[in-house]
N, C-alpha and C positions, 0 to 999 in steps of 0.2 A: 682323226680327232674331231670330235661333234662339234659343234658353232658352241657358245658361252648362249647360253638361256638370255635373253634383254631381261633389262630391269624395269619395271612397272612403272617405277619411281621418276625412273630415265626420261626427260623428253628427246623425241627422235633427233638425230643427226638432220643439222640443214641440209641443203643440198642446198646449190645451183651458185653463181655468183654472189659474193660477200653487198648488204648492201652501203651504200656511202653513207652515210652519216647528213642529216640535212642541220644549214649553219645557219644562224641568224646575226645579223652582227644590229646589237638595241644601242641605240644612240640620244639622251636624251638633249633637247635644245630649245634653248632660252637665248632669244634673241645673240643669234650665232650666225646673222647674215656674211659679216662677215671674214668668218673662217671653213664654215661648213661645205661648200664648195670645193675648198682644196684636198680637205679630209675626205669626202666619198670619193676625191677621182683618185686620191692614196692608197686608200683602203680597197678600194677595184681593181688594183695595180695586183697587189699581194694576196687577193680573197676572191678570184673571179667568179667561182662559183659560189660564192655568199648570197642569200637574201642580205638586202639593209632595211632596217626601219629607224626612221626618223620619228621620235615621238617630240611633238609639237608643245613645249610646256607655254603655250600664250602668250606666242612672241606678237612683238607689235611690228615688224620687221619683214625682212620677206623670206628668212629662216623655209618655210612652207616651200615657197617657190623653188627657192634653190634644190633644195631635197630633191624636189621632184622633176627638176633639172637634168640631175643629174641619177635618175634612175631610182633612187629612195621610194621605197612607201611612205608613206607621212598620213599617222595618230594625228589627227589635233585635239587636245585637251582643252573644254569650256572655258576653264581658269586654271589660273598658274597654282601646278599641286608641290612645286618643289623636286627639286632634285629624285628623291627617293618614288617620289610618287607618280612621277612619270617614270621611271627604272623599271617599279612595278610593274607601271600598266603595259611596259615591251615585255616583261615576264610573261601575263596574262596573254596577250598578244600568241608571245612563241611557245606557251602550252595550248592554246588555241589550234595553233595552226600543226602543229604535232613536230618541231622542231627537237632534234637529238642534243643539241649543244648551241649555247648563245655563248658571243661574245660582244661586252659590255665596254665602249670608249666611249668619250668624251668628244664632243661635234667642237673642241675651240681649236684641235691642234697639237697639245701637250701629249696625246698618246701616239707614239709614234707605230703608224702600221705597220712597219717593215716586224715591228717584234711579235706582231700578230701569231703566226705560225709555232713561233717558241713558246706564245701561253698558248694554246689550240693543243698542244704535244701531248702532256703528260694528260689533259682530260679526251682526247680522244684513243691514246692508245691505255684508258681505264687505270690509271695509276695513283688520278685523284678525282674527287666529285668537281672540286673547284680550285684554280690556279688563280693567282696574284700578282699581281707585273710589281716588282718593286724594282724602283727607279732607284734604290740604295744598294743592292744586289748587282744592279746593272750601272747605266748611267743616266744622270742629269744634265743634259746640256742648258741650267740657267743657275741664277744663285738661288737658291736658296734662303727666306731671310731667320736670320738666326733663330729667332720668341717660335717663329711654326717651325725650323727644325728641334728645337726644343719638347714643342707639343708633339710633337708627330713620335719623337724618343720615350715622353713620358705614356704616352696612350700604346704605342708599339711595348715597353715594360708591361704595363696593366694588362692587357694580350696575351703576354709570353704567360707570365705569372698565371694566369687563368685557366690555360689552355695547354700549358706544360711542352709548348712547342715555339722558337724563337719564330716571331715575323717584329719586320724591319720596317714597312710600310704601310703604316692601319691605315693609313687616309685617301690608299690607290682606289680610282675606279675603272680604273683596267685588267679586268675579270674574264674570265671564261667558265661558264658554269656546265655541267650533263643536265639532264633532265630531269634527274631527281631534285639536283639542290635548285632548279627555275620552279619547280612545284612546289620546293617548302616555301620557296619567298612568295610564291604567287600568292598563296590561298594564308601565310601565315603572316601577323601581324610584323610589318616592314617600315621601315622609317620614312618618314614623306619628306624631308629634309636632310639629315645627314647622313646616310649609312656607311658606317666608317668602320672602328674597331668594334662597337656593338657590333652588328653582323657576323662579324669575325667569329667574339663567341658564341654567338648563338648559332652558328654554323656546327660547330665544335662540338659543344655541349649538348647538341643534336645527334652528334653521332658520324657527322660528315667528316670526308678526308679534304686536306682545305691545306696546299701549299704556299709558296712563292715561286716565283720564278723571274729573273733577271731581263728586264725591258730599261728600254729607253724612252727617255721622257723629254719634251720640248718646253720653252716657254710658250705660253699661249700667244696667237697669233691674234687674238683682239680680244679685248673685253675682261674682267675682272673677275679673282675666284671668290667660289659662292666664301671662302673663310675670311676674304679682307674684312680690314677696318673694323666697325661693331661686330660685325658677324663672326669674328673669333671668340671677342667672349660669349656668346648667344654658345657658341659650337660648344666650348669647351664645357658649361654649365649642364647643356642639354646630353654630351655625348655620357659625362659623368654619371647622371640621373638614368640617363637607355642601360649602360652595362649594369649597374644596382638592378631596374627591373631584369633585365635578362636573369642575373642570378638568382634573382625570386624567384625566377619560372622554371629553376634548372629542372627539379624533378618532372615537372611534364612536359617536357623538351624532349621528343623522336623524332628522328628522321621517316 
């Protein structure tokens, strides 16, 4: 029997060893002296072959130091851009530097490394662009206070409703993204403060496949969340206002 003709179309069969996948684990931190410490010697525990970057959002602290203590790269950012906008700038960052997969925690403590490997799962063996640690899925080891689990139900519905697929957790920022969805955020307009359930849909309504998956969450080990006090109504006003634009933009929303 002859060999089957190749297809034109085809690109050739790799050969040689599979390559590994390069990881960036983007940390953003605001005066996180300290907690930040305990978190990279965690996260080094569970990710030894991880890059880490510490993106520096102008801490007045020694946040900086630490990082670099303990092996971190450290971004320092001019002025304080907010939560989203130092997220960003480790986006930029890890399309820069030609990274396969970031994964996106919190320098206070509350993302617990050890679940690192379970969101890592489904976006490294291609199953989704982006994975979502929900601590309601999984566990919380603190309380919860009622009014933010509230909010967190009422914006998790607005989610579901939108995007025709249940998430439990819009307000996690313990992410794992591939390289396609670090390019939509890098280069498309991303939130400098709260990126929460917006992201979500505009992840969606993009075209991206965008799970959950079951993590464990801590109380924070020092310092208070960017939602206390004023800053939950500020959240709630502004989060409302981001998902209306997103759905203005649906039609020129691709991935």
């Amino acid at each position: 029997m002859s060999p089957a003709t190749p297809d034109p179309q085809r690109p050739p069969a790799l050969t040689g060893p599979k390559k590994e996948p390069r990881l960036l684990v983007v940390m953003p931190a605001h005066d996180e002296e300290a907690s930040i410490g305990g978190t990279l010697a965690r996260i080094r525990e569970v990710l030894p072959q991880a890059d880490v970057l510490v993106v520096n959002d102008y801490s007045s602290d020694r946040t900086s130091q630490l990082a670099r203590e303990h092996g971190a790269e450290v971004v320092e950012l001019p002025c304080n851009l907010g939560y989203g906008g130092a997220v960003q700038t480790g986006f930029k960052f890890a399309l820069a530097r030609g990274y396969d997969v970031v994964l996106q925690m919190d320098a206070d403590g509350q993302h617990d490394p050890g679940s690192a490997l379970d969101l890592l799962a489904p976006v490294l063996r291609g199953e989704t662009d982006v994975a979502i640690g929900s601590r309601f899925l999984g566990r919380a080891n603190y309380r919860i206070p009622g009014l933010r689990r509230f909010g967190m139900g009422v914006f998790g519905s607005i989610v579901t409703f939108v995007t025709r697929q249940r998430f439990s957790d819009p307000t996690s920022g313990y992410q794992a993204l591939d390289r396609r969805a670090v390019e939509f955020f890098a280069r498309d307009n991303y939130p400098s403060d709260f990126p929460d359930a917006d992201t979500i849909i505009l992840l969606a309504l993009a075209g991206f496949r965008v799970r959950e998956v079951p993590v464990t969450m801590d109380a924070r080990s020092a310092g208070t969340s960017m939602h206390s006090n004023l800053k939950a109504f500020y959240y709630v006003f502004k989060m409302l206002l981001s998902i209306l634009m997103v759905l203005l933009r649906q039609k020129r929303l691709r991935a």
